[in-house]
N, C-alpha and C positions, 0 to 999 in steps of 0.2 A: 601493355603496362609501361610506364613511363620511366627511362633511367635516369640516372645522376646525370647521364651527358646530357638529357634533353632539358633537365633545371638548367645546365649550366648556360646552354644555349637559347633557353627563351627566357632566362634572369640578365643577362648581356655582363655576370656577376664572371670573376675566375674561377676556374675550377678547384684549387687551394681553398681559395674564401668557400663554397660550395661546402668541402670536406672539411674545413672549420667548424662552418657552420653545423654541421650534421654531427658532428662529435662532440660538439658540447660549447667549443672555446667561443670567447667574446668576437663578431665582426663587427664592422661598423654602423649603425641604426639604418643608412641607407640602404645598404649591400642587404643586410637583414630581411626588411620590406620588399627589395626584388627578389630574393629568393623565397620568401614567404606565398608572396604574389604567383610565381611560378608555379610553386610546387600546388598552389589552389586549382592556377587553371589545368594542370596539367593529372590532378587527381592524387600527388605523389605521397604515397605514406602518408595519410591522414594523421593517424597518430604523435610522426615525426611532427606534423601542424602545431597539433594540440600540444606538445612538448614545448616548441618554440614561440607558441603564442603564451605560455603561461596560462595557460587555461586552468581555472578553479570553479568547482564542483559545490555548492552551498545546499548542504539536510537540512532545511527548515522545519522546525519541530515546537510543540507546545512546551510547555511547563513540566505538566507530568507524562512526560512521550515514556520514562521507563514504565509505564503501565501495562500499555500497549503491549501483549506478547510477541508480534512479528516484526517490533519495531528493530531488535539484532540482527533478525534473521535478513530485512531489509537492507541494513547498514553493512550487514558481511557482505552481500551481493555488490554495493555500490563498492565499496572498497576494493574488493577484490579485481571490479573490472576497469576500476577507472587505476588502479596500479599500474597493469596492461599498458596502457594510455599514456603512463606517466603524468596523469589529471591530479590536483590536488582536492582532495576533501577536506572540508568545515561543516563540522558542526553549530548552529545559530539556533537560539530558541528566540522563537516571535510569535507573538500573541500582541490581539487588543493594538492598544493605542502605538505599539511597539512596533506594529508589521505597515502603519501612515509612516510613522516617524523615518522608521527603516528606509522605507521607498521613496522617501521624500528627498535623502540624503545621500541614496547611492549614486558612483559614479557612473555617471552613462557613457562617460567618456571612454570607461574601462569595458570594450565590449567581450573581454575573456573572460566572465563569469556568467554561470547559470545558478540554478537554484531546482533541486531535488521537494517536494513537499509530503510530509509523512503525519498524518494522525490527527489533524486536528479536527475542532467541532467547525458545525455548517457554517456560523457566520464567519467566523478567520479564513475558512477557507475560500467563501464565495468574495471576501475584501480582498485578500493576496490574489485570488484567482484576478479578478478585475485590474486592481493593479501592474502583475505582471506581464500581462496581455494588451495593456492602454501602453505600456513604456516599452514593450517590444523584448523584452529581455526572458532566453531561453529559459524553458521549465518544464517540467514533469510532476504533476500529482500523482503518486504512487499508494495503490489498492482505494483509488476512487474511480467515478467513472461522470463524468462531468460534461456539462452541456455547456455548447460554445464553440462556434468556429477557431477560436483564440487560442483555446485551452486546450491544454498538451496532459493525457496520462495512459500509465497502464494501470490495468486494473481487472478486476475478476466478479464477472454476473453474479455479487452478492445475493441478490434477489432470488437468482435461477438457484442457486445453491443453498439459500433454504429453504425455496420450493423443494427440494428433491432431498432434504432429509427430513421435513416433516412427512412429504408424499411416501417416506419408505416408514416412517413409524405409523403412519396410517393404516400401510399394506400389511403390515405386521399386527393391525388389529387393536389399535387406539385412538380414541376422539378423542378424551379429553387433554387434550395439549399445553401444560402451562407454558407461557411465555410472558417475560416481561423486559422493557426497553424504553429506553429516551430518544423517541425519532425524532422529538422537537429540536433537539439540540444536536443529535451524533446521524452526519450520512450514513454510516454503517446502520445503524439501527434504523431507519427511514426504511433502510434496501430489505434487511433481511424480514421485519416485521409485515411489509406487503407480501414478499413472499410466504411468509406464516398463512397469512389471511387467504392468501392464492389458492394455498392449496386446501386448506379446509374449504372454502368453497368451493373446488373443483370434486371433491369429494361428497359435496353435501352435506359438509358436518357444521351447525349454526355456530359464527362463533360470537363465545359465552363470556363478557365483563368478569366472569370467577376467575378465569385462566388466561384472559390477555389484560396486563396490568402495564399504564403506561407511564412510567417514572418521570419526574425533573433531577434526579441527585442519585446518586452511588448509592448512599447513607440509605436510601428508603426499600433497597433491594431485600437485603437480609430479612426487614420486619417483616416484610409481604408475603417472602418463604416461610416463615413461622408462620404466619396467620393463617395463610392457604393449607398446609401440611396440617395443622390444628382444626382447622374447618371439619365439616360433615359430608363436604363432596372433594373429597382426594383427587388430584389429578392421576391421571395413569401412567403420564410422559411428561417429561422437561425438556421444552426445548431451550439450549443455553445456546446465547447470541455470541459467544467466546467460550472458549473452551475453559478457561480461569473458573466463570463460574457454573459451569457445569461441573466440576471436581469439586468446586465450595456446597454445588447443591447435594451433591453425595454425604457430602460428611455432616450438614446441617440433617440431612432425612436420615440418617443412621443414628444421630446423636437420637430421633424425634421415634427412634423404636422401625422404621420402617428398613425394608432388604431393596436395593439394588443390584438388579434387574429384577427380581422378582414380586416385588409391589409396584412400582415406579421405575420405567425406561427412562436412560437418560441421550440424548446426545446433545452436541457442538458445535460449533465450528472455528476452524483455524486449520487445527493439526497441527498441534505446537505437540511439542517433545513431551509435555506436561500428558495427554492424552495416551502417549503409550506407555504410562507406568503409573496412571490412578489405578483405583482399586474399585470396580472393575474395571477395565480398561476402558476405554472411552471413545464411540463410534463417533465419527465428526465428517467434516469438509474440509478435504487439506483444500490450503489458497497458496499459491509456491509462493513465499513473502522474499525469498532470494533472489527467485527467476526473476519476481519482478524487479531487485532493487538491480539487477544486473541488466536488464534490459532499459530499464529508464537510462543508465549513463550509457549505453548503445544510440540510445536515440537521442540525447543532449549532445552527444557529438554531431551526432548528422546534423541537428535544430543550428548549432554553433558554429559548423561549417556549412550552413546554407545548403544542404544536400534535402532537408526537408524542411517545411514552412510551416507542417502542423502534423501534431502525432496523436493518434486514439489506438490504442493494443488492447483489446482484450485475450485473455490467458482463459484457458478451459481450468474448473475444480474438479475435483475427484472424491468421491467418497469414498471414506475409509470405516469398513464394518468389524468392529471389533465385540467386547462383553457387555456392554452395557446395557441392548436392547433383549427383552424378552420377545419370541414371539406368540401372539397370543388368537392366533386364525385357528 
């Protein structure tokens, strides 16, 4: 492990200026650089680095990112670690024409900024992705899982993880599965909807246009629950792609005369707070939305001090079985 005395002696800086330096006060811009320099090659207190480089942390987010329920849960995690750090956080919303303009105009000269990326649909993310990765400049897409030697994130086998809670409402003794999602536009839904189909075909169960409904808009969700729940062929199970609307699908099939869990299984995924206190409680897929946001700024340090050149993490999910499924074997 490398001490003060060894910055002091391969910086060629004073050791005053050294302890200056380390304490906060103003040294000279050159003095600066050779003990910046120093302390790189010599490994010392990374964080002291990132303090004195001025390193800022940029959440790149959509429009409507409050939507998103893991999107606090993320922000606590980046905060909380890049505090540690002494990193500064910014919040940015970019979307569309605003994420060219953005890239177009940033400093590159300024190379103590990264950028954190949370929530958006496919094409914002595959432009920023492209961009970020063409201009060299650190990143993390966080709860995606993204193709590309370039591209940097942590993220969680959405796919595997709704294989494994329609595989368990299956074992519990239900085919028909409603599900419905916008994979044209949302990765998440892309992930979890294959996994849907995954596993009703590893099961042998045909899947059936009644129960997999595939949306363009928010707006068209709600009618298609009324219509299906009205229909002559009931589903037995919902599977909801967030947990949000899996708790809105309870209260829409209760309004429609129907018991949960006892006509209709519901489960989720997320394991947001919201899931331990519907009514009935709500079996889901936690996805640790903090672990991740706290690990992305673990690895934008390393990305920002050159310790690694390219990051892929995936995080294991866990089901979480609560009231909401009947079982029916």
């Amino acid at each position: 492990m490398a001490t003060i005395e060894d910055v002091v002696k391969k910086s060629g800086v004073s050791r005053s200026t050294v302890f200056r330096f380390l304490n906060g006060s103003n040294v000279r811009e050159n003095s600066k650089k050779k003990i910046i320099q120093a302390m790189e090659e010599l490994n010392f207190k990374v964080d002291v680095i990132n303090k004195h480089k001025n390193f800022v942390i940029e959440i790149s987010v959509c429009h409507d990112y409050d939507e998103f329920q893991g999107f606090s849960q993320i922000v606590q995690g980046v905060i909380e670690r890049a505090e540690k750090s002494d990193v500064l956080v910014q919040l940015v919303r970019r979307v569309g024409k605003q994420i060219d303009e953005d890239y177009a105009k940033w400093d590159y000269k300024n190379k103590a900024k990264g950028v954190i990326i949370v929530g958006k649909n496919k094409e914002d993310e595959e432009k920023e992705a492209r961009l970020l990765a063409e201009n060299g400049i650190p990143h993390v897409f966080v709860n995606r899982v993204l193709l590309g030697n370039d591209t940097n994130f942590v993220g969680v086998d959405l796919e595997k993880g709704a294989y494994d809670i329609v595989s368990y409402l299956i074992k519990k003794g239900h085919k028909k599965i409603l599900a419905i999602g916008n994979p044209k536009e949302l990765y998440v839904d892309e992930k979890k909807l294959k996994g849907y189909k995954r596993a009703l075909q590893d099961y042998g169960i045909k899947i059936d246009d009644k129960f997999l409904h595939v949306i363009s808009s928010k707006s068209e969700w709600e009618d298609i629950i009324r219509k299906v729940l009205r229909s002559e062929d009931v589903p037995d199970a919902y599977f909801g792609l967030c947990d949000s609307y899996s708790v809105k699908f309870m209260s829409i099939a209760r309004s429609l005369g129907y018991e949960v869990p006892k006509d209709i299984s519901v489960v989720g995924m997320d394991d947001i707070d919201l899931a331990k206190y519907s009514f009935p409680t709500l079996t889901s897929v936690k996805v640790p939305f903090k672990k991740m946001g706290i690990i992305a700024v673990e690895q934008m340090i390393q990305l920002f001090n050159q310790v690694y050149s390219n990051v892929k993490i995936m995080i294991k999910h866990e089901l979480i079985e609560r009231d909401s499924v009947e079982d029916r074997v």
